[in-house]
N, C-alpha and C positions, 0 to 999 in steps of 0.2 A: 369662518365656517368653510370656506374654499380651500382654504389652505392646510386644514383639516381633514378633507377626504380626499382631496391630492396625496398627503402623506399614507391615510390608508391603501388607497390605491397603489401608493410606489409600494408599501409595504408589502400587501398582500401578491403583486408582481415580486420582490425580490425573495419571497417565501417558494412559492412556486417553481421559479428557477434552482432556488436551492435543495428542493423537493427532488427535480427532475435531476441533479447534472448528481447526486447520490447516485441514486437508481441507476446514472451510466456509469458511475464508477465500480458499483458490482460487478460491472458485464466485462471489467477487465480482468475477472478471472475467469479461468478457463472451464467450462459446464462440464461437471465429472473430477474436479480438482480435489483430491485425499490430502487433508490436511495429518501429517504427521503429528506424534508425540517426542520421537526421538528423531534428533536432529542427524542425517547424513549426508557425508562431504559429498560434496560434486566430481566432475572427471578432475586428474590433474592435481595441478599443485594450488593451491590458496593464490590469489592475486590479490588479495586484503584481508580487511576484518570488519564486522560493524563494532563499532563505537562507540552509538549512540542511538537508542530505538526512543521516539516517543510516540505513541496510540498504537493500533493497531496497522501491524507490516506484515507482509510477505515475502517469503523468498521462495521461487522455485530454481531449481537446478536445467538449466535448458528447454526443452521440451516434454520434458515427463507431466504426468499427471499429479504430482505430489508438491504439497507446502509444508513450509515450514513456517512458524511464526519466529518474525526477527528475532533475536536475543542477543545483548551487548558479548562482544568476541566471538559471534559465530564466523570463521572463515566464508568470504565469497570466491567463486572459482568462474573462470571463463563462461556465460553465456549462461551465467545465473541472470534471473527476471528479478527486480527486487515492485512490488505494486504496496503505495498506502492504500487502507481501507477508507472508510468514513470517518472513522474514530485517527487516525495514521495524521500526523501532523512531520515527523523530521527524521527519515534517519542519515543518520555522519557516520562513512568509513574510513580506512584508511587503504590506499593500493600500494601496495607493494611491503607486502607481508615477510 
């Protein structure tokens, strides 16, 4: 029976955490963020590509207030942000386009 609500207990702790450390992964984007439909390039010339998107990605171009959601061959450019969401599990580029 110990052994039992020890497990609950880890359980209902490892929920919790997983609850909380979401909730701060929202806060890595930026409040006012205009997520785009049409994808546009950054400054400059491409320094890669993505590859490989799996869940939900983001890409911002610098400091602007706009997203893009990843998509396989979108060029990345200098001092693009790339953030997974909650659902965001890998993405793979390649540098040097």
């Amino acid at each position: 029976m110990r052994t039992y609500q020890g497990r609950l207990i880890y359980l209902f702790c490892a929920l919790v955490i997983l609850l909380l450390s979401n909730s701060a992964f929202g806060a890595l984007l930026p409040e006012g963020l205009v997520m785009e439909e049409t994808y546009r390039p950054g400054l400059g010339s491409p320094l890669g590509k993505v590859l490989l998107v799996q869940g939900e990605v983001v890409i911002m171009h610098g400091d602007t207030l706009r997203g893009y959601q990843a998509r396989k061959d979108f060029p990345l450019f200098k001092n693009d942000i790339i953030v997974t969401l909650e659902r965001g599990q890998k993405i793979e580029f390649f540098e040097g386009v």
